[in-house]
MIGU-508156 format. One record per residue (C-alpha): x, y, z. Coordinates in steps of 0.25 Angstrom, whole numbers, padded with zeros to 4 digits, always signed. Layout:
XYZ
...
//
This chain:
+0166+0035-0078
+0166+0024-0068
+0168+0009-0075
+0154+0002-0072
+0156-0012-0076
+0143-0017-0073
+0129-0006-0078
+0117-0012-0073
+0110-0003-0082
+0114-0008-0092
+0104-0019-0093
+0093-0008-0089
+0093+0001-0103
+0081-0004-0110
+0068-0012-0107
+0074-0023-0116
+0086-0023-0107
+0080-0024-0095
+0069-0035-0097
+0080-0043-0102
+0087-0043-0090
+0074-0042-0080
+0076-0051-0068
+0059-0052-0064
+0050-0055-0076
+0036-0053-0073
+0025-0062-0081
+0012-0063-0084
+0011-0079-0078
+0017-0072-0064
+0005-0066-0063
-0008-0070-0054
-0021-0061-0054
-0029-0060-0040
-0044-0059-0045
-0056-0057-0034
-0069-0065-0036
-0081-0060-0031
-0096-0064-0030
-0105-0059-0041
-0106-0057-0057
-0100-0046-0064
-0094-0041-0053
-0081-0033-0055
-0078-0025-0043
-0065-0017-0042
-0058-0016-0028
-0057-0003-0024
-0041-0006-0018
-0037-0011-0029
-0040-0006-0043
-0040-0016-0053
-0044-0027-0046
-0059-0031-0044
-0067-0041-0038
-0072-0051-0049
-0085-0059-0051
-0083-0073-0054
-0088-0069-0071
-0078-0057-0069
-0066-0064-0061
-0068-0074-0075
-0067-0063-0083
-0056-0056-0078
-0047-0067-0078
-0050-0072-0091
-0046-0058-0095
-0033-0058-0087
-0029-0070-0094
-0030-0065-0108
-0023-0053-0101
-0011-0063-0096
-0016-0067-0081
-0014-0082-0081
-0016-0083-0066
-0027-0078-0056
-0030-0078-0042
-0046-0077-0036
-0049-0074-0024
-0064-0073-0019
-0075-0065-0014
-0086-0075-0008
-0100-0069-0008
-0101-0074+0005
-0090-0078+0016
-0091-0086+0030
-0081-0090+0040
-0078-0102+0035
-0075-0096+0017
-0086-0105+0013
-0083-0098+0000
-0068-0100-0002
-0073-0115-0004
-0084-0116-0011
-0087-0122-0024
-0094-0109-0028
-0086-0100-0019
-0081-0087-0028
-0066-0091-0033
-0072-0107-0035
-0082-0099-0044
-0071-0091-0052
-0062-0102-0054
-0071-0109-0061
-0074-0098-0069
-0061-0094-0073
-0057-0107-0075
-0068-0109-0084
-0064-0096-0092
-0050-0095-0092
-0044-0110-0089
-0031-0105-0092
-0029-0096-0080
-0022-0099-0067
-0031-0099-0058
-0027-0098-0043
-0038-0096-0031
-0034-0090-0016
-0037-0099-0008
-0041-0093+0005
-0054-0089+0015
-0053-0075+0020
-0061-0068+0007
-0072-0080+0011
-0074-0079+0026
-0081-0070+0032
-0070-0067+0043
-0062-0063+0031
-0049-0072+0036
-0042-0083+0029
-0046-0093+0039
-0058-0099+0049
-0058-0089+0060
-0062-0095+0073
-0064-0085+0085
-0056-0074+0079
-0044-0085+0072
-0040-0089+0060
-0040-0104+0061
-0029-0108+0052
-0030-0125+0051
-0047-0123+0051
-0042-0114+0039
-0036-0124+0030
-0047-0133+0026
-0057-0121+0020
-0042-0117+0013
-0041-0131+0008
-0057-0131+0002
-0053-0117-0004
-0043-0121-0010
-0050-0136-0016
-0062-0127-0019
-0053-0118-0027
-0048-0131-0035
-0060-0137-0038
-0065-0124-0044
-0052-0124-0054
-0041-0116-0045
-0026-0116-0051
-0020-0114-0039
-0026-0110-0024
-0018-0100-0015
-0020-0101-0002
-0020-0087+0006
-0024-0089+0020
-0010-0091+0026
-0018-0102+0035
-0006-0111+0040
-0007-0124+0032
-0015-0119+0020
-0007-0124+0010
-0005-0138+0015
-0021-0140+0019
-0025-0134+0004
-0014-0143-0004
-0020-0156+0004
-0034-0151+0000
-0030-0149-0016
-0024-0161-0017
-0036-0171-0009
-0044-0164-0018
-0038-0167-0031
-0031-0154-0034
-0018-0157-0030
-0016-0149-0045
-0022-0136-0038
-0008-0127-0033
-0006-0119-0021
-0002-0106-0022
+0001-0102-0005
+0000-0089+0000
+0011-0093+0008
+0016-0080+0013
+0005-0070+0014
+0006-0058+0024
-0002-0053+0033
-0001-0039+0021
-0007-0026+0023
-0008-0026+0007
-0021-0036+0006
-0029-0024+0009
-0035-0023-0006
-0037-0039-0007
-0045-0038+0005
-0055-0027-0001
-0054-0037-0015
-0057-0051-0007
-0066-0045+0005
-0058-0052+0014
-0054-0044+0026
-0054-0051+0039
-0065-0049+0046
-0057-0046+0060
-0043-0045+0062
-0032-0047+0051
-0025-0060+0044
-0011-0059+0052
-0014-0071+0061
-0010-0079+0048
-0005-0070+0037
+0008-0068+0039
+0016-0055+0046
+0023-0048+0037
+0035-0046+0043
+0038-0060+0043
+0047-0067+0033
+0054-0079+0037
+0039-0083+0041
+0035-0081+0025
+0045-0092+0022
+0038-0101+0032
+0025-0098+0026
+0032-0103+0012
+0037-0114+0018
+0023-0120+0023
+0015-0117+0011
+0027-0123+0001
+0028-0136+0010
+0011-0138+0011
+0012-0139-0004
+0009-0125-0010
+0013-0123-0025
+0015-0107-0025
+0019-0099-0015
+0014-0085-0011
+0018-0072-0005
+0008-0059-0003
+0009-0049-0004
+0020-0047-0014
+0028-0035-0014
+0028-0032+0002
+0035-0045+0003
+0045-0048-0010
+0053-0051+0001
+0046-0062+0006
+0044-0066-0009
+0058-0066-0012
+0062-0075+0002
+0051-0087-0001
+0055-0088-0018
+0069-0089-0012
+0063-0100-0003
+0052-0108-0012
+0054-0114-0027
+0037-0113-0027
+0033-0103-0037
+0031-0089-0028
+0019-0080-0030
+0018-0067-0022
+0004-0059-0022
+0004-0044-0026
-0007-0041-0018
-0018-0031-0017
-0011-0020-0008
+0001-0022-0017
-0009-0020-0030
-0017-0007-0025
-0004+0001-0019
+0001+0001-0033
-0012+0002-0039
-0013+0013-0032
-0003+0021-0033
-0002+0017-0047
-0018+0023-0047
-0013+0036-0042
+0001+0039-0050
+0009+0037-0040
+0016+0026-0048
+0016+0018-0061
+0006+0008-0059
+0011-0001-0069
+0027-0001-0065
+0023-0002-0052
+0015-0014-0054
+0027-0021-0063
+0036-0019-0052
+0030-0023-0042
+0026-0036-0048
+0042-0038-0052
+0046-0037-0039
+0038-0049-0035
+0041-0056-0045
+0056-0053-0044
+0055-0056-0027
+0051-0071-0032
+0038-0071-0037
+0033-0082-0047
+0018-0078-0046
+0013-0063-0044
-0003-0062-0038
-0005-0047-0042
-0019-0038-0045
-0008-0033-0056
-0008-0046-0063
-0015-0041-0077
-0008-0028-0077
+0006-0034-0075
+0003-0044-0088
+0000-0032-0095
+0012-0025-0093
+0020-0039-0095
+0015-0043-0109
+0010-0027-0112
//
């Protein structure tokens, strides 16, 4: 019988055992629910990629996150569907554009929630990019000032936080300047600082309506190899005054996740996003694998690569299986 001083297994025996020795705790306020807000009344449309989720009237989208919160959800992030887009998002900054409309009335409804809005143009122009296009480009200073009266726009309506998503060089900078001449200098930032150029959008794009038009976003999302680049990304968004930082997608790039909360005191959120969802809906849809664990896993593996904030589709269902 060999002499094993030291039996990892031993702290491994029962649940009681484990839990009290669990290094990455998932909980409930980790979590931030995506919702999608389109035009229309009674309107609760599911999307076909990704099970579960659906496309909300701004009554509905109220409903839903009033439910979520008596659920355990005590933050949401809204994303819109104009009934009507231009080259220039006219939507995104209106007073009565689609997200304006459901903050108000989620704010009305369930004051206590966090309320955060994405702060970007590509599901409100009509080119389907995250910037002016000019002769087939996507002109990036022209850019920020329709970021920046998003991002006041989203404030006056009653936004917690905006997130900006359109990797436009600047973003963060241009939008903090705006908040604060505008009096919201209480208004946080949440940057999508490091945001690939991902394969794994494809659902959020059925979801949002917001494929490009012509051609792809990898002029200013960033290349997927790259890492060393993520960091200077951080760095920019960190210096211009942004509150949170943000990798997407999550689980293809723990790595990168890992490197900027090595890097950055900010508190770190990292979005789960639709590809990720729908693979293990999926899957989980056809037996392949335990839904539920699968998800749990997952969602411990960003939070154990650094994560302070999780976006995730998964948000009720992981507050379920927390506080079950």
């Amino acid at each position: 019988m060999p002499n094993l001083t030291h039996r990892p297994r031993r702290l491994r025996k029962n649940e009681a055992l484990r839990a009290l020795v669990r290094e990455a705790r998932l909980t409930r306020d980790d979590f931030v629910l995506p919702l999608f807000v389109c035009p229309g009344w009674s309107v609760r449309k599911e999307i076909s990629s990704m099970p579960g989720v659906h496309n909300l009237s701004v009554d509905e989208v109220t409903k839903e996150v009033a439910s979520a919160y008596v659920g355990g959800v005590r933050s949401v992030i809204l994303f819109g569907l104009p009934e009507t887009k231009d080259e220039l998002a006219s939507g995104a900054h209106a007073e009565t554009g689609i997200v304006q409309q459901a903050i108000r009335a989620i704010r009305k409804a369930t004051p206590e929630v966090i309320v955060m809005a994405d702060t970007c143009l590509c599901e409100y122009t009509s080119h389907g990019h995250c910037g002016v296009v000019r002769g087939g480009e996507v002109l990036n200073d022209e850019s920020l000032e329709l970021l920046a009266r998003t991002a006041v726009s989203q404030a006056e309506a009653g936004a917690d936080v905006v997130a900006p998503s359109a990797m436009m060089d600047g973003q963060v900078g241009a939008i903090r300047e705006a908040l604060d001449d505008s009096g919201f200098e209480h208004v946080a930032i949440m940057a999508y600082a490091v945001k690939y150029a991902s394969a794994f959008y494809g659902p959020f794009r059925e979801a949002a309506e917001s494929a490009p038009a012509f051609g792809d976003r990898r002029a200013y999302q960033m290349d997927p190899p790259n890492a060393r680049e993520a960091m200077r990304e951080a760095e920019l968004d960190f210096s211009e005054g942004a509150d949170i930082l943000m990798v997407k997608p999550a689980t293809v790039y723990l790595d990168i996740l890992k490197m900027v909360r090595d890097r950055f005191d900010l508190p770190l959120a990292a979005y789960h996003v639709s590809g990720e969802y729908a693979m293990i809906k999926a899957a989980g849809q056809r037996g392949w694998l335990d839904e539920q664990r699968a998800m749990m896993e997952t969602l411990t593996s960003i939070k154990r690569a650094g994560a302070d904030i999780i976006l995730t589709y998964y948000a009720r269902e992981a507050i379920r299986m927390l506080t079950g």
